[in-house]
N, C-alpha and C positions, 0 to 999 in steps of 0.2 A: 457717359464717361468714355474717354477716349483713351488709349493705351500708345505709348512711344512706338514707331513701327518695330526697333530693336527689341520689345517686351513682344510686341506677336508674334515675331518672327519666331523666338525661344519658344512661344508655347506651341507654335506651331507644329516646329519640329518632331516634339512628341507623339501627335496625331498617324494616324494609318492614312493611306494614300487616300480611301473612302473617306474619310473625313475631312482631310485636307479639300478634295474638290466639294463636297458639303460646305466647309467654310469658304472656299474659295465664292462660291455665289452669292452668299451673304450682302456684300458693298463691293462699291467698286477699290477701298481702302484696303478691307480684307483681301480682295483678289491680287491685288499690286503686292500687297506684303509678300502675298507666296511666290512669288517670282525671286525674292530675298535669296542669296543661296546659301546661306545658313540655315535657311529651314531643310534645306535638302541634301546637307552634311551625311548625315544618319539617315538611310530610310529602309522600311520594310515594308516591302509588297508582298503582300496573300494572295497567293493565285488560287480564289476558289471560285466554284461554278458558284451562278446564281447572284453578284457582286455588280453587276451592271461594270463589266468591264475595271471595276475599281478605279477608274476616273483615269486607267492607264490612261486612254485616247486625247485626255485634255490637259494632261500633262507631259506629255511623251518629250514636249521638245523641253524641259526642264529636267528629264532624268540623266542628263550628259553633266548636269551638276555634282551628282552624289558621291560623295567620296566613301560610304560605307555602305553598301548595298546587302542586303537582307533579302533573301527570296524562299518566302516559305510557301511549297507547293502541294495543298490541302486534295484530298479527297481523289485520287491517284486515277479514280478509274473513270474520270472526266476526262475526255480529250482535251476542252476547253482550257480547265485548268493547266495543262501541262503546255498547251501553245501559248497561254498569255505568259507563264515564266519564260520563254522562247522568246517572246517578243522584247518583254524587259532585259532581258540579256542583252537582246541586239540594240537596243536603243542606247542604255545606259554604255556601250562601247564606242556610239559613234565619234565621230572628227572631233576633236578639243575636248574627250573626257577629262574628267577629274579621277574616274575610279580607282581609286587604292587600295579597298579591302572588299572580298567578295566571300559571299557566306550561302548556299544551298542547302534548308530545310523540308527534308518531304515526310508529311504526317498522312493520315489515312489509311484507307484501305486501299493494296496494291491488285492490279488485274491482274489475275494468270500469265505468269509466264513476261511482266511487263519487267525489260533490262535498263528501260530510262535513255534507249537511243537518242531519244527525239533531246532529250538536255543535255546528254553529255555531247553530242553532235554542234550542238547549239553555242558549250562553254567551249569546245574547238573554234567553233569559226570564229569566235569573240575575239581569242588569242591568235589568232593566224591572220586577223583583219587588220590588213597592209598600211589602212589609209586611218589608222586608230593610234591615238598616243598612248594607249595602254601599259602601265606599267606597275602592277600590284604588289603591294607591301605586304598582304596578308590573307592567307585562302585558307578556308575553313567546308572543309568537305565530311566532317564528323555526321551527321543527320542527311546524307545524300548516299542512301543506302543502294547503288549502284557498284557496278564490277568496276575498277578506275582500270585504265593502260598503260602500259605504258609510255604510250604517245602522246595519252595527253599532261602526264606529269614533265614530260620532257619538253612540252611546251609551254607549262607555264614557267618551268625554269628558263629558258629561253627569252621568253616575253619579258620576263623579270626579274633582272641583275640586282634587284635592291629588293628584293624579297626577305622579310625576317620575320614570318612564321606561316607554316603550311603543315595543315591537319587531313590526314588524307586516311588514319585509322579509322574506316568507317563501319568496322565490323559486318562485313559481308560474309558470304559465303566462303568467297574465294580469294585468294589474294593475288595479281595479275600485275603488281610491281615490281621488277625482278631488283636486286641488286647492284646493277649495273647502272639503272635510273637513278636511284637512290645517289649514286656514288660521283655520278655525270650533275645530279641535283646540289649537292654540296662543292663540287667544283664551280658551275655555275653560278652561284648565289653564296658569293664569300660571307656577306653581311647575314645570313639565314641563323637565327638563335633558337628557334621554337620549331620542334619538329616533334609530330606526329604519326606512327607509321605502323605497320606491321611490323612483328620481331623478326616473320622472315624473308622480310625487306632487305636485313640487316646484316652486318658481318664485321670482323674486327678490321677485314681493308675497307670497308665503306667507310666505317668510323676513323680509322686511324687518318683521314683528312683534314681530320676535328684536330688533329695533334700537331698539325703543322705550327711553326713559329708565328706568323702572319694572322691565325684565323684570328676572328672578334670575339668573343666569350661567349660560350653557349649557357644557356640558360636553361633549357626543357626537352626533356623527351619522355614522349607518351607512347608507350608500346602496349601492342593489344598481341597475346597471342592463343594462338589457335592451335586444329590439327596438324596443317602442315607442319610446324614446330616441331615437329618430332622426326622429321627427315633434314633438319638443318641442323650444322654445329653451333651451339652453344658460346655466346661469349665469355671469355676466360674469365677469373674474379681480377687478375694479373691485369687484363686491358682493364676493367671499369677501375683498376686501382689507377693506371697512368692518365684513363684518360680524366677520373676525377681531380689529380694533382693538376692536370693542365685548365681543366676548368673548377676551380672550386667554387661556383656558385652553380653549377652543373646538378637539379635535381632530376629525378625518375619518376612517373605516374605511370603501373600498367595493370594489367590487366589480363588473368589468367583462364581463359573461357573454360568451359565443360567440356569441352572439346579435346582437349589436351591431356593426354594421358598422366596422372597424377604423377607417376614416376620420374616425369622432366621438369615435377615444378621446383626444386631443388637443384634442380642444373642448371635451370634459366635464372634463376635467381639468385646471387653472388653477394658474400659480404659485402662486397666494397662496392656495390652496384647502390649511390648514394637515392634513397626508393624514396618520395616521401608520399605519393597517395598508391594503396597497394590496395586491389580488389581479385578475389578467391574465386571463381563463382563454376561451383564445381557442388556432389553430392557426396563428393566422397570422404574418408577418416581426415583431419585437416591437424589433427595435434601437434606431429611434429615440425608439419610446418610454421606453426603458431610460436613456438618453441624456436625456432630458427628465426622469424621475424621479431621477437621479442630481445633476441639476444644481437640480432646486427642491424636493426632498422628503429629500434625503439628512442632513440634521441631526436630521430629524425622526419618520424613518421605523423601526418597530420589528416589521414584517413583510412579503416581498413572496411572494407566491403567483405563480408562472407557468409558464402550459401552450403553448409556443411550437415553432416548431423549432429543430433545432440548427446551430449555423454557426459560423466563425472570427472573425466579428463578434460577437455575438452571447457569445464567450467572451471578447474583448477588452473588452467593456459592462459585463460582469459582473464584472470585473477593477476596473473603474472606481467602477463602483458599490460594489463593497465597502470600496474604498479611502475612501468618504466617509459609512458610516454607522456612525459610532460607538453610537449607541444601537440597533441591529439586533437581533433576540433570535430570529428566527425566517426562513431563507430555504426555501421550496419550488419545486425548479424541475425543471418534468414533462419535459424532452429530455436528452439526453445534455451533458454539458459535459466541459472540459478536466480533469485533475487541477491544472493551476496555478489552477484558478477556486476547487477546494474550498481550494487551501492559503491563499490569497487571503482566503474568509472565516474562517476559522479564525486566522490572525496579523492583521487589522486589524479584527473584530469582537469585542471584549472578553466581551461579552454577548450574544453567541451561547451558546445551549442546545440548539436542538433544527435540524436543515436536513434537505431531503431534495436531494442532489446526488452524480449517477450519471455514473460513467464510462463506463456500458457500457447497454444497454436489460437491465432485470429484468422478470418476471413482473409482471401486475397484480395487485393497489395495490404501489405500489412502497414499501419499509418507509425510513419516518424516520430519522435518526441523533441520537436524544439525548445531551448531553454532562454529563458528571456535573459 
């Protein structure tokens, strides 16, 4: 039976770069299909040792096709591995690219002391390469657990005036973006909706650009904060009121590390700051904060993440809070709770899917409960 070449081409697509040249030898039908560039729309390459080069080498001159590039770079403490995502970088940028969305995942175990020179050196030259039509709609640096700089955020703003979303909270150690980038970045890149960043990236003049009459509607911001936080001022409730009246479809996703001394999680986070996934992940008393998220976030909120201890307070908060978020679809909570807490969100959470809520301590990771 024979398949339409636009039917290969689709299943194609799905395939890993390894399988693609697997089927590519197949016929000589099969091998013509994958030269299709629909099949090379979406693609993710695994840079892992042992993958017989994952067919980079037989496809190299087709990666200048890919409009959505994936590079997940496995097992860290291979050289190998971290030069063939080196190499896909430089290829998938040459003369008459397509690239528009670029996406950096690195899983495994990390060597001593290794900062990811050799890729972040690499996503530099890609964007400063003179003779490349380069111009990305979408960079996702969340899973590219490297120091970022300043330089080179200033360069992909630079490369990319039609940029509309950039995720650069990668929860590092450090945070090596000052303010000024951030603020050169949204100047930059009017069209920019979806922004990802450290909170002390941030500041009411960086934001206050977002307020100009001109801009496009923002849509996201995903803030992760950390210890530095606690040497930065605070966004007033007063800005996130104006700047939510000037974006009303304008939500919040962030994220409040252990890091962070509990006393500023109450000052980082502001009624009118519109929140809708909120993660805790801290060891410490969390009631009254619970208590504050139930009474300004609860209309709005459709995930809460918390790593706290357990108490009879604490199961009464969570009683409460479930009681007032109808749009909730997701609760994970790392300490023990009541069983009246799980029946709680189960009868007043409609769209609830997925929670993780333990009566008892389990093994670590403790496994989800999806609901069909």
């Amino acid at each position: 039976m024979e398949f339409p070449e636009e039917v290969l081409a689709h299943i194609f697509s799905y395939l890993s770069l390894w399988d693609r040249y697997s089927s590519s030898r197949v016929c000589k039908a099969w091998a013509q299909t994958m030269t299709v560039p629909s099949v090379w729309h979406y693609t993710e390459v695994r840079c892992e040792s042992g993958t017989k080069d994952c067919g980079l080498q037989h496809f190299s001159h087709l990666l200048r096709m890919v409009k959505h590039l994936k590079i997940t770079v496995c097992q860290l403490k291979e050289v190998a591995s971290r030069d063939m995502a080196v190499r896909v970088l430089n290829q998938a940028a040459e003369k008459d690219n397509r690239l528009r969305k670029l996406c950096v995942s690195c899983t495994g175990d990390f060597p001593l002391f290794y900062s990811g020179e050799d890729i972040l050196r690499s996503i530099n030259g890609v964007l400063l390469n003179k003779t490349s039509s380069l111009s990305l709609c979408e960079v996702d640096f969340r899973e590219m657990p490297f120091t970022l700089s300043d330089q080179l955020i200033q360069n992909v703003a630079h490369q990319s005036p039609k940029l509309r979303k950039l995720y650069i909270n990668n929860q590092t150690l450090v945070c090596n973006v000052t303010t000024d980038t951030i603020q050169e970045l949204l100047a930059s890149c009017p069209q920019l909706c979806v922004l990802g960043v450290f909170y002390a990236s941030l500041s009411e003049t960086v934001l206050s650009v977002l307020l100009s009459p001109g801009r496009a509607p923002f849509q996201l911001l995903e803030l992760f904060c950390e210890r530095s936080d606690k040497y930065v001022p605070c966004i007033s409730n007063e800005f996130w009121g104006a700047l939510r009246e000037r974006h009303p479809s304008l939500v919040v996703n962030i994220t409040l590390n252990h890091t962070l001394p509990a006393r500023k999680f109450l000052k980082i986070l502001q009624p009118q700051m519109p929140v809708r996934d909120l993660e805790l992940i801290t060891y410490t008393y969390l009631v009254p904060e619970i208590h504050f998220v139930t009474a300004n976030y609860g209309p709005l909120l459709e995930k809460l993440v918390l790593q706290t201890t357990s108490s009879a307070e604490l199961n009464s908060a969570l009683m409460d809070f479930a009681a007032c978020c109808a749009r909730l679809r997701e609760v994970h909570c790392y300490c023990v709770v009541s069983q009246s807490v799980i029946q709680a969100f189960l009868s007043s959470c409609p769209l609830l899917w997925r929670y993780t809520l333990k009566t008892r301590k389990e093994p670590h990771p403790w496994t989800c409960t999806v609901l069909k």
